[in-house]
HTML snippet that shows the backbone in 3Dmol.js (N, CA, C, O; Angstrom):
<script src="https://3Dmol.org/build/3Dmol-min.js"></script>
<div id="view" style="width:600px;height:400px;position:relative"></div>
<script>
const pdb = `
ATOM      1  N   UNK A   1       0.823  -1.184   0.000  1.00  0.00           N
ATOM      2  CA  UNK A   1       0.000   0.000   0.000  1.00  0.00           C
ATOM      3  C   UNK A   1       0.877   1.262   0.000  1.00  0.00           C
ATOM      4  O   UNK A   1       0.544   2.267  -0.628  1.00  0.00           O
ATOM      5  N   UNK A   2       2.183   1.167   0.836  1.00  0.00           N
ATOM      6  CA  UNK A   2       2.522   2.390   0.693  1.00  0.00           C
ATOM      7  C   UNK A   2       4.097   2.742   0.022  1.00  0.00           C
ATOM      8  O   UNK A   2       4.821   3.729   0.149  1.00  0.00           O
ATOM      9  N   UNK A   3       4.309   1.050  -0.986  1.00  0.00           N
ATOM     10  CA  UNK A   3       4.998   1.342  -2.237  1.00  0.00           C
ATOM     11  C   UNK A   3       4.249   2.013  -2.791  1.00  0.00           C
ATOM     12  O   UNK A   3       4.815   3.040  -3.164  1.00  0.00           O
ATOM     13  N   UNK A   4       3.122   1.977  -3.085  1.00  0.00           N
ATOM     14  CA  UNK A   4       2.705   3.345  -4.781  1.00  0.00           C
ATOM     15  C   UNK A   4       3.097   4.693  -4.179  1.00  0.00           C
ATOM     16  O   UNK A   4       3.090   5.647  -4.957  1.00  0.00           O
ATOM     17  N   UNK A   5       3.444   4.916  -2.886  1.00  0.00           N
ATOM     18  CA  UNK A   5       3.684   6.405  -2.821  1.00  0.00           C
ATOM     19  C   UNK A   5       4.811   6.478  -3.133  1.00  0.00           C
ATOM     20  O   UNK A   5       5.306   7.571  -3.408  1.00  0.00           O
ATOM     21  N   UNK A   6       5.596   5.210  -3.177  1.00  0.00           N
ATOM     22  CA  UNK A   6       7.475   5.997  -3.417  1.00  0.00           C
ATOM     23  C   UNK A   6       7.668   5.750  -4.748  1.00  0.00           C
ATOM     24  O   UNK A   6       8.444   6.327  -5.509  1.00  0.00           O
ATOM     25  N   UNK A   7       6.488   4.352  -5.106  1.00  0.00           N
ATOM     26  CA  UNK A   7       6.758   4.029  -6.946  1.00  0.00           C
ATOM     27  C   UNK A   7       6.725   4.846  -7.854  1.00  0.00           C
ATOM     28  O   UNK A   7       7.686   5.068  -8.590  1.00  0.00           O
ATOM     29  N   UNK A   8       5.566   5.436  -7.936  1.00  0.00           N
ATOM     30  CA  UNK A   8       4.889   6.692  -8.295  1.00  0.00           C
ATOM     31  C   UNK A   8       5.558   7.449  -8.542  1.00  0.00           C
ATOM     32  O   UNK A   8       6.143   7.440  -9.625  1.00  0.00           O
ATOM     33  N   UNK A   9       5.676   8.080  -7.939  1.00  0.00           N
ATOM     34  CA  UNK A   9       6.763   9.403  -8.115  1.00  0.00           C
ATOM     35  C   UNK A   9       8.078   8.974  -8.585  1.00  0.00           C
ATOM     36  O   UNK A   9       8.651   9.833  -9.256  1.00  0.00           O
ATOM     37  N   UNK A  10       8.768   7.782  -8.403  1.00  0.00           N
ATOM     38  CA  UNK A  10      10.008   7.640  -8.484  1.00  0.00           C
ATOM     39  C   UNK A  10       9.934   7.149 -10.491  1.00  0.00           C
ATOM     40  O   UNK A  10      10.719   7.500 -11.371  1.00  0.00           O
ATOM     41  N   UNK A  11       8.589   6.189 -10.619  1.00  0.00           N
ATOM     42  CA  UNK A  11       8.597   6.346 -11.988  1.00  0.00           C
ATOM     43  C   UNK A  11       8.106   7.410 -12.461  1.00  0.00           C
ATOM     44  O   UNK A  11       8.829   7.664 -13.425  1.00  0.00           O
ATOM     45  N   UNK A  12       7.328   8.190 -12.383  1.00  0.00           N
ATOM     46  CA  UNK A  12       7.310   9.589 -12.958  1.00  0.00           C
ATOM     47  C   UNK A  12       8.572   9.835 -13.469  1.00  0.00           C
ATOM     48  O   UNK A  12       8.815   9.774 -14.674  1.00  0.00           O
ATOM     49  N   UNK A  13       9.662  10.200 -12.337  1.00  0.00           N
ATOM     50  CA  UNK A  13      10.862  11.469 -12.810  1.00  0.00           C
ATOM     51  C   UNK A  13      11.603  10.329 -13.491  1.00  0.00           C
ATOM     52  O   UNK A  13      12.634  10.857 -13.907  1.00  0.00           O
ATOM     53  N   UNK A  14      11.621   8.807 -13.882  1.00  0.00           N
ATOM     54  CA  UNK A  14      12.402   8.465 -14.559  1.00  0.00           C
ATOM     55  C   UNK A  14      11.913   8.617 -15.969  1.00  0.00           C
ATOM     56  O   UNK A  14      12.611   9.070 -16.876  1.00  0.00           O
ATOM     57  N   UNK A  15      10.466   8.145 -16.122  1.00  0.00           N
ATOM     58  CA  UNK A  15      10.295   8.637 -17.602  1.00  0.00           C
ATOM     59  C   UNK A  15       9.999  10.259 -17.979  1.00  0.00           C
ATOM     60  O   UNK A  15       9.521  10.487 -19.091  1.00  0.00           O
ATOM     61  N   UNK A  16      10.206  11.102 -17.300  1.00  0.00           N
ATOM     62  CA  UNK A  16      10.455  12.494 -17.382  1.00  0.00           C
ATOM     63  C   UNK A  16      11.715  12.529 -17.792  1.00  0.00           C
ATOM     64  O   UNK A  16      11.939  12.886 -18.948  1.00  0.00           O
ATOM     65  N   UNK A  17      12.882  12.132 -16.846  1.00  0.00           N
ATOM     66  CA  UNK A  17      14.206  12.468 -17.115  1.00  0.00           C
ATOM     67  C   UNK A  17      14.331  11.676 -18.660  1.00  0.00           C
ATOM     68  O   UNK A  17      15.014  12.200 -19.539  1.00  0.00           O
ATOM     69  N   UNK A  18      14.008  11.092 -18.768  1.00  0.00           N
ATOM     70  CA  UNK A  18      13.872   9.756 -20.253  1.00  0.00           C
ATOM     71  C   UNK A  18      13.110  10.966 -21.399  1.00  0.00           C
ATOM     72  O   UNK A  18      13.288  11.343 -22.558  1.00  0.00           O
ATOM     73  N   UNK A  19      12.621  11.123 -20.796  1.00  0.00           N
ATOM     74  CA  UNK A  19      11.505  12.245 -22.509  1.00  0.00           C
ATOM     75  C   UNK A  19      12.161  13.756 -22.549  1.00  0.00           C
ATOM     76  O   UNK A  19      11.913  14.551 -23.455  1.00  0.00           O
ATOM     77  N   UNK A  20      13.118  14.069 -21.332  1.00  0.00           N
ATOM     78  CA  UNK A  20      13.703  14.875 -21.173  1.00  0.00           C
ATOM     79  C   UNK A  20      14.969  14.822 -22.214  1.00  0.00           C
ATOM     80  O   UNK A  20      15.295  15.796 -22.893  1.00  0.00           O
ATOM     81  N   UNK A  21      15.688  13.466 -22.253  1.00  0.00           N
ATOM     82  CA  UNK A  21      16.902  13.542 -22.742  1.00  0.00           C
ATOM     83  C   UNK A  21      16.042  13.287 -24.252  1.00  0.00           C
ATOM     84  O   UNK A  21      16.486  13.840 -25.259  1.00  0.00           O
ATOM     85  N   UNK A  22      15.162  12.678 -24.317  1.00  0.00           N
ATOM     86  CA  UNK A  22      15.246  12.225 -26.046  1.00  0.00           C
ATOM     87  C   UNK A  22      14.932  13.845 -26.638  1.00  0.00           C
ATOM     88  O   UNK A  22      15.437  14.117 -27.727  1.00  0.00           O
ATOM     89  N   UNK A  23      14.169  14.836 -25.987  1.00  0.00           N
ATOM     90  CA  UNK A  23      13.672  16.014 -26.639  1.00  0.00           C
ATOM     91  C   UNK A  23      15.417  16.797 -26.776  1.00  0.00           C
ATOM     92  O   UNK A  23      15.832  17.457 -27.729  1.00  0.00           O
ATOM     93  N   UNK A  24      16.000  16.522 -25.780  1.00  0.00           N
ATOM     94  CA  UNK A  24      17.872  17.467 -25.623  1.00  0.00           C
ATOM     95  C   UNK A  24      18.325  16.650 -26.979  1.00  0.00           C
ATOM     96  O   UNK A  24      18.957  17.344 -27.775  1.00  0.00           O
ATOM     97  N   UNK A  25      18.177  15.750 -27.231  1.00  0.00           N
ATOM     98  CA  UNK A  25      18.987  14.897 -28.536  1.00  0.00           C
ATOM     99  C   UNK A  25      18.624  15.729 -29.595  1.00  0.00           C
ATOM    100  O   UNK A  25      19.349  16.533 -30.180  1.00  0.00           O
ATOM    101  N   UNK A  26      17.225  15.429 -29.836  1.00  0.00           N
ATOM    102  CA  UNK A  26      16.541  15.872 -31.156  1.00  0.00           C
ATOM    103  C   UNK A  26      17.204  17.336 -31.007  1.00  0.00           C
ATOM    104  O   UNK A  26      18.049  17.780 -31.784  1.00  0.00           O
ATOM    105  N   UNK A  27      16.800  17.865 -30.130  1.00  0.00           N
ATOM    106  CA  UNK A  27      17.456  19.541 -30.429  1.00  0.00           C
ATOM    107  C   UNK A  27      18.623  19.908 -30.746  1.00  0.00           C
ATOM    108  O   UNK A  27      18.980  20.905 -31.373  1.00  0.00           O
ATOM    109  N   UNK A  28      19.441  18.762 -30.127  1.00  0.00           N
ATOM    110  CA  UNK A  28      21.218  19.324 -30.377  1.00  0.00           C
ATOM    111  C   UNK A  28      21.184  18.776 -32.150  1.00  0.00           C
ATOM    112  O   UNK A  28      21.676  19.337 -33.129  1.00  0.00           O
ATOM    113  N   UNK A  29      20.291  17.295 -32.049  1.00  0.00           N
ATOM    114  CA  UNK A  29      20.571  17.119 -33.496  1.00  0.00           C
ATOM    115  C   UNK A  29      20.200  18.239 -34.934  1.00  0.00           C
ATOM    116  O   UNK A  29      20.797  18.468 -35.987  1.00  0.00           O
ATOM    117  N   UNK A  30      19.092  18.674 -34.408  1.00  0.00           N
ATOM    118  CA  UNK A  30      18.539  20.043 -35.420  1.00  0.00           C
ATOM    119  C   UNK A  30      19.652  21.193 -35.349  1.00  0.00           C
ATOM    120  O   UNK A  30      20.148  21.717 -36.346  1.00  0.00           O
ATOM    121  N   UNK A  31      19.996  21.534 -33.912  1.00  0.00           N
ATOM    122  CA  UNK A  31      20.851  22.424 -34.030  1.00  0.00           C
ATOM    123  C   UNK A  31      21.975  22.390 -34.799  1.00  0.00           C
ATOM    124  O   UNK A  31      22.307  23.425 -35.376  1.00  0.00           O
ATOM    125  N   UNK A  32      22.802  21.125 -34.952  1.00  0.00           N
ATOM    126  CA  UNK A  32      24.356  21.196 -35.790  1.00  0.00           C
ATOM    127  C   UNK A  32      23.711  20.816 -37.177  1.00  0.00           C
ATOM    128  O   UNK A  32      24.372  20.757 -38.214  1.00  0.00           O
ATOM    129  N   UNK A  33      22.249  20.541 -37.096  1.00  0.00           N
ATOM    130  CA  UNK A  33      21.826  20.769 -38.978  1.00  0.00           C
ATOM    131  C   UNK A  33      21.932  22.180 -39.639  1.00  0.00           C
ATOM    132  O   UNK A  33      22.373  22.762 -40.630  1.00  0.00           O
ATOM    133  N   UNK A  34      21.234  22.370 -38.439  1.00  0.00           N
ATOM    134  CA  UNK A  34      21.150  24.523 -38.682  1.00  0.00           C
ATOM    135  C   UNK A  34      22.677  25.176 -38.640  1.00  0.00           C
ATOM    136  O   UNK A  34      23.007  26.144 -39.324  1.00  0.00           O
ATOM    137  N   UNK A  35      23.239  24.724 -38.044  1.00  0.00           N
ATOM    138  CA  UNK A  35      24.837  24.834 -38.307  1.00  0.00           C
ATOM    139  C   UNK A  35      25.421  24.643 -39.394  1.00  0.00           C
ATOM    140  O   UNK A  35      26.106  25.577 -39.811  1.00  0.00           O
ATOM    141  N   UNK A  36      25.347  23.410 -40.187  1.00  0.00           N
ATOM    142  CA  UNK A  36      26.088  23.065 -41.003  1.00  0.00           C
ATOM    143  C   UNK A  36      25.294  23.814 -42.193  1.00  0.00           C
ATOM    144  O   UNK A  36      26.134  24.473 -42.805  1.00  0.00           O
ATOM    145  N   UNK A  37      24.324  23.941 -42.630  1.00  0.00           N
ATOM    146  CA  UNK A  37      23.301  24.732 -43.266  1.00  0.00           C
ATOM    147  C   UNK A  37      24.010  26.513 -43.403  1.00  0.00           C
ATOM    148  O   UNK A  37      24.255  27.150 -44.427  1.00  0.00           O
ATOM    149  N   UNK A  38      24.189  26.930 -41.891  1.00  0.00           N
ATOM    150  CA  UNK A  38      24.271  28.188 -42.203  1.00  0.00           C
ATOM    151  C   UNK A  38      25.640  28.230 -42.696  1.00  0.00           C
ATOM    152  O   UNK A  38      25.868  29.214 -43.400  1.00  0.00           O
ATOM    153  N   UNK A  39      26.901  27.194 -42.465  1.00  0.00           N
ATOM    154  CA  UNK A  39      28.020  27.617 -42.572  1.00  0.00           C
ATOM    155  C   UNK A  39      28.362  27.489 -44.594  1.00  0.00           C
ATOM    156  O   UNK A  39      29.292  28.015 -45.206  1.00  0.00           O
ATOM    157  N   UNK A  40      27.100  26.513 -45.228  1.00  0.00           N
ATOM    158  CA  UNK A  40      26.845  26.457 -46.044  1.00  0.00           C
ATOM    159  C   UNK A  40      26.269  27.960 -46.675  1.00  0.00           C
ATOM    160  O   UNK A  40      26.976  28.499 -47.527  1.00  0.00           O
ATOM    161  N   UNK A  41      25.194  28.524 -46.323  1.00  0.00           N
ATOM    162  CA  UNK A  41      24.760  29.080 -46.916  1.00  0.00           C
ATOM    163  C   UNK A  41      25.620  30.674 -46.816  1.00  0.00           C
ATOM    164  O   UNK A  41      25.408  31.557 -47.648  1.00  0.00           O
ATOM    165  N   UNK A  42      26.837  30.879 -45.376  1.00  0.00           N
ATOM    166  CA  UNK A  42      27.774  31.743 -45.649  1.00  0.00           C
ATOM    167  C   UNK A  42      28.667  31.690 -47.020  1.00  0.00           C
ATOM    168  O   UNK A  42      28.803  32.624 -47.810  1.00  0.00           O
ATOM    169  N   UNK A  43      29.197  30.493 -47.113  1.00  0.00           N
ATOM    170  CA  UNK A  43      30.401  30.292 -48.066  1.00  0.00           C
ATOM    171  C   UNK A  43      29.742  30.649 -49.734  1.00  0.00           C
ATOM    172  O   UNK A  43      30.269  31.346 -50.601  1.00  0.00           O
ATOM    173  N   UNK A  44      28.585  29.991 -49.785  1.00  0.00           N
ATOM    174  CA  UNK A  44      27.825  30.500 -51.160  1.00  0.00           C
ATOM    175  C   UNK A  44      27.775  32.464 -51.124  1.00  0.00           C
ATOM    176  O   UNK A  44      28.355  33.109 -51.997  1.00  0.00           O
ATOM    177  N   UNK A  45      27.185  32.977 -50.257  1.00  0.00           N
ATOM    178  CA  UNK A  45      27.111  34.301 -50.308  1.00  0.00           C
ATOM    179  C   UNK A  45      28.637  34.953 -50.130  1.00  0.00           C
ATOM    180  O   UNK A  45      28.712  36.130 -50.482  1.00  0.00           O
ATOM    181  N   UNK A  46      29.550  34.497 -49.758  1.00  0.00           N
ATOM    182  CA  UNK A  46      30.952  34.962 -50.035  1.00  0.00           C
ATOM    183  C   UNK A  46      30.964  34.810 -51.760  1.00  0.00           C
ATOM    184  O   UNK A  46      30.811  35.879 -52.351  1.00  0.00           O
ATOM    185  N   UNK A  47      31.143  33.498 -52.675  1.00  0.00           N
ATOM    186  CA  UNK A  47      31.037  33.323 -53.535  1.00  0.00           C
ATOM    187  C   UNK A  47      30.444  34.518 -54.549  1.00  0.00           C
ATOM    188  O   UNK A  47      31.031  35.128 -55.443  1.00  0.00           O
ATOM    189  N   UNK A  48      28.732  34.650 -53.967  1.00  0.00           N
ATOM    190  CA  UNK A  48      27.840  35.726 -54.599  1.00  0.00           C
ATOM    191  C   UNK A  48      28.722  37.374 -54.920  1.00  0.00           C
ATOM    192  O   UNK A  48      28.788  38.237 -55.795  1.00  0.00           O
ATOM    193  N   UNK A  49      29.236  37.086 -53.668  1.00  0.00           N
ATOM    194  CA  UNK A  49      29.991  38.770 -53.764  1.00  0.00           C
ATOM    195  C   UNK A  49      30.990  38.638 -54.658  1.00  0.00           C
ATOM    196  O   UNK A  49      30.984  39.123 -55.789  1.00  0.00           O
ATOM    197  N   UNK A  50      31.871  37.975 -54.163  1.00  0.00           N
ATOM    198  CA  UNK A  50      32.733  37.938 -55.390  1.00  0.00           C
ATOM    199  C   UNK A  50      32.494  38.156 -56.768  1.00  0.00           C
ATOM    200  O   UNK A  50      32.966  39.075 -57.438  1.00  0.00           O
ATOM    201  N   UNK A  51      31.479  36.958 -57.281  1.00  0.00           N
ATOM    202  CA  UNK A  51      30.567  37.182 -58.720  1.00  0.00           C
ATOM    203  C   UNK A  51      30.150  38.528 -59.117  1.00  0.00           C
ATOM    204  O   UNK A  51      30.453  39.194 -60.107  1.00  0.00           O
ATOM    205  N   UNK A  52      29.467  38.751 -58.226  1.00  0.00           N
ATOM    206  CA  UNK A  52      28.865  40.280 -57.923  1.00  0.00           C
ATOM    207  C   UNK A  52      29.736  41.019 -58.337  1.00  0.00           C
ATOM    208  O   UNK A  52      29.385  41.763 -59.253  1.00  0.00           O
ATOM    209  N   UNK A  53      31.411  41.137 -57.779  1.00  0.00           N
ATOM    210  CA  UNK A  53      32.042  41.925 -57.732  1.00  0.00           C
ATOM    211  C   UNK A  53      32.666  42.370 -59.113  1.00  0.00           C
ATOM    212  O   UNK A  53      32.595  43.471 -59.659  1.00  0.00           O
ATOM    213  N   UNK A  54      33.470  40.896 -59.642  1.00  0.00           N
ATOM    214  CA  UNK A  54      33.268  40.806 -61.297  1.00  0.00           C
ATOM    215  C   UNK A  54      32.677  41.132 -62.327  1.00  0.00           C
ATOM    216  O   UNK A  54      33.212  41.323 -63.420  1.00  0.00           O
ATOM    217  N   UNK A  55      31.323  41.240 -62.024  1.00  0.00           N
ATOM    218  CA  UNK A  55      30.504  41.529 -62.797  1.00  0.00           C
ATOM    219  C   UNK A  55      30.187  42.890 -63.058  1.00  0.00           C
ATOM    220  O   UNK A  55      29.964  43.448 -64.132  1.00  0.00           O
ATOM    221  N   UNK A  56      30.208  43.397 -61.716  1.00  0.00           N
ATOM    222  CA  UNK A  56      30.040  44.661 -61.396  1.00  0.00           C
ATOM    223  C   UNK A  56      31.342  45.378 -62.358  1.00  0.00           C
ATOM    224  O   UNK A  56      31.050  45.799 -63.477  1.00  0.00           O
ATOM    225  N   UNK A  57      32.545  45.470 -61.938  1.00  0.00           N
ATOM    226  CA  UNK A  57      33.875  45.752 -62.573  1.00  0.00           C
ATOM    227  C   UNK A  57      33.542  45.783 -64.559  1.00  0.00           C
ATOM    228  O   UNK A  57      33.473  46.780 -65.279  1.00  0.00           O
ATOM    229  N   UNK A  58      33.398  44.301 -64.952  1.00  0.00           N
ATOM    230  CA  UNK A  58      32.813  44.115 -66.266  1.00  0.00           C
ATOM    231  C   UNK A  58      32.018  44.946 -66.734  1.00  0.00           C
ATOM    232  O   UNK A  58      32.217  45.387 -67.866  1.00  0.00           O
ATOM    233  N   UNK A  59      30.863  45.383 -65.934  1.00  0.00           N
ATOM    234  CA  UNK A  59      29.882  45.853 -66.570  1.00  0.00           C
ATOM    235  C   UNK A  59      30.096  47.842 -66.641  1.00  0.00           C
ATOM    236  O   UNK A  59      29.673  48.666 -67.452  1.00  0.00           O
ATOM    237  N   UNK A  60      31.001  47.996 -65.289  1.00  0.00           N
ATOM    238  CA  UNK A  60      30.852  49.328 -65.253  1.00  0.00           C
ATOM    239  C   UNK A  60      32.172  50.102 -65.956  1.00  0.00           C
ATOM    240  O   UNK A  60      32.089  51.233 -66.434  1.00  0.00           O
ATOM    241  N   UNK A  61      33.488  49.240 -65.935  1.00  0.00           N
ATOM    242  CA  UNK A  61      34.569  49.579 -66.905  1.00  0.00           C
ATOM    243  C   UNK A  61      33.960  50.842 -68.085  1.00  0.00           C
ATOM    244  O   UNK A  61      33.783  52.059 -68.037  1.00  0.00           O
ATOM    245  N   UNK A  62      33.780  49.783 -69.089  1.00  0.00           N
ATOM    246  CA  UNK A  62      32.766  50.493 -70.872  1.00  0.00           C
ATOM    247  C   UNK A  62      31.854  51.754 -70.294  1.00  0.00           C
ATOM    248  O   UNK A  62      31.707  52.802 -70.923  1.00  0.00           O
ATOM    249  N   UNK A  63      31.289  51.495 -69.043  1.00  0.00           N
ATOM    250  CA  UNK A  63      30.628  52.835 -68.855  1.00  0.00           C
ATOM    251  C   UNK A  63      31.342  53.833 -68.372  1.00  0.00           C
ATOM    252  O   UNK A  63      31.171  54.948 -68.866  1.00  0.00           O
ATOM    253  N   UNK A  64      32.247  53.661 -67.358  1.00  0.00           N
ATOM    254  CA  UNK A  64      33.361  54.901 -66.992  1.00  0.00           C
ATOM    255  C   UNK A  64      34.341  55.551 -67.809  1.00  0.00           C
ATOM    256  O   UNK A  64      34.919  56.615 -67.590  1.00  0.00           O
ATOM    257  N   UNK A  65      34.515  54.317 -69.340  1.00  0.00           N
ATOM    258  CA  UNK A  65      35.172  54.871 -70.343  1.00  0.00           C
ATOM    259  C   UNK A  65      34.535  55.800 -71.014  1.00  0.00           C
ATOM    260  O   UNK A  65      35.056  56.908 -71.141  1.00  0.00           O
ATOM    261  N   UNK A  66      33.330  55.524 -71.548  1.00  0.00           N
ATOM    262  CA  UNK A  66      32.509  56.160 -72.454  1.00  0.00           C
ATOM    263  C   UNK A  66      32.296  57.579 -71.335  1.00  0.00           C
ATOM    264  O   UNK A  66      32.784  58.592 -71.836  1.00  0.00           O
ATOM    265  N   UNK A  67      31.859  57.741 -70.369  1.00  0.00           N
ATOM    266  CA  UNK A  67      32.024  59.080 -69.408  1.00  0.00           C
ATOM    267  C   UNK A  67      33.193  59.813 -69.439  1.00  0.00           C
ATOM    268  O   UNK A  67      33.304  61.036 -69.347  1.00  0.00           O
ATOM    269  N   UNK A  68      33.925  59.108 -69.554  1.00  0.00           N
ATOM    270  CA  UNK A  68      35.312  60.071 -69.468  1.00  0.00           C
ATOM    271  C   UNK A  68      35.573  60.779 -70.825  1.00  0.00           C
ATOM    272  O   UNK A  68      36.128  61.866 -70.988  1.00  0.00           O
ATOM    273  N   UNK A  69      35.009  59.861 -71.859  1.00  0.00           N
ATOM    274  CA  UNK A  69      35.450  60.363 -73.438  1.00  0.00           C
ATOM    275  C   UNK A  69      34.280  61.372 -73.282  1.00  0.00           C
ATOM    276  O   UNK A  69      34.683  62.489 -73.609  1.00  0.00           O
ATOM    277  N   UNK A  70      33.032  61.384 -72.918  1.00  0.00           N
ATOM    278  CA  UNK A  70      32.502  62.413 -72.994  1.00  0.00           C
ATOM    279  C   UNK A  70      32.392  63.637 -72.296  1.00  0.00           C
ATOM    280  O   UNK A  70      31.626  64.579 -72.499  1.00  0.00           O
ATOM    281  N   UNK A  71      33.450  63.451 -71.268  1.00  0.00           N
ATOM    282  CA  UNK A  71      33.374  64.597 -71.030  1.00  0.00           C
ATOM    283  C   UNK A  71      35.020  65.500 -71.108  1.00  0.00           C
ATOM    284  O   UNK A  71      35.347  66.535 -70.526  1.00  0.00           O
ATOM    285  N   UNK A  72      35.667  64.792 -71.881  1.00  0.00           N
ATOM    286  CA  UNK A  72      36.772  65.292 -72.353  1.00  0.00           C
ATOM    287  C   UNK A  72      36.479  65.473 -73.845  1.00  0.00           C
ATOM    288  O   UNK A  72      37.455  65.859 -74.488  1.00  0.00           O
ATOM    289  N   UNK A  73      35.409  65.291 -74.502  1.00  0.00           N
ATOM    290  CA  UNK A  73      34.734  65.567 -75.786  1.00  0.00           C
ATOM    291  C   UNK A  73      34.208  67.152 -75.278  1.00  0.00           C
ATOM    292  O   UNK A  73      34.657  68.208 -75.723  1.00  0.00           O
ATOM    293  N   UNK A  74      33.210  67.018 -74.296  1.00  0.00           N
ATOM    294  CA  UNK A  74      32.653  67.882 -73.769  1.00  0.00           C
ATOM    295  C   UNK A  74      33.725  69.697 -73.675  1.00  0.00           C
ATOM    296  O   UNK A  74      33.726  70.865 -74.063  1.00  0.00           O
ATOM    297  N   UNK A  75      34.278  68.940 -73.064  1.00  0.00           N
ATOM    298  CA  UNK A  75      35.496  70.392 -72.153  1.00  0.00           C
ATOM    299  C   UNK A  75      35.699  69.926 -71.128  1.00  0.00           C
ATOM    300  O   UNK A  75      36.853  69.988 -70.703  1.00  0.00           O
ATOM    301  N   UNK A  76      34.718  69.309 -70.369  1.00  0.00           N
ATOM    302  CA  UNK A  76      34.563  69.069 -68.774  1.00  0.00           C
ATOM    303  C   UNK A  76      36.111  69.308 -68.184  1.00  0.00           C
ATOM    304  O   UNK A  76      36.655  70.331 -67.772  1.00  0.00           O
ATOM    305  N   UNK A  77      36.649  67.763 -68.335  1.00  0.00           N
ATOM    306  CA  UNK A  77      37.761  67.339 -68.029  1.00  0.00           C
ATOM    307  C   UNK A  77      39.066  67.958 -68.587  1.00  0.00           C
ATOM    308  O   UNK A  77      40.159  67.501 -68.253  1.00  0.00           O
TER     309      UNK A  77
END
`;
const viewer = $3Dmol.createViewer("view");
viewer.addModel(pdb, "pdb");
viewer.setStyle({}, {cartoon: {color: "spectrum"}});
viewer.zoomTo();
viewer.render();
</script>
């Protein structure tokens, strides 16, 4: 009769501490997904800039030339 008062409770906090650790797993496991993810999705946006940067250079060269001829056409310069 007065095992269920110590059973009780004593199985409670074991399957608590038990649903406790499986929920800490799953989380650490999501967490180093979200990790490896972001360290992924840094190295691509380094990449982007770079591209970016190239492109940028490429594209604006022909236009800073053509500005300069016109404005040494002009008088400006």
């Amino acid at each position: 009769m007065f095992v269920e008062y110590a059973v009780g409770p004593v199985l409670a906090l074991l399957i608590s501490l038990k649903y406790t650790k499986l929920t800490i797993d799953k989380k650490i496991s999501k967490y180093d997904e979200i990790l490896t993810r972001l360290d992924k999705v840094e190295k691509r946006v380094d990449e982007i800039d770079k591209e970016t940067l190239k492109k940028m250079m490429i594209t604006l060269t022909p236009v800073a030339k053509a500005v300069n001829e016109l404005q040494e056409a002009i008088g400006i310069k």
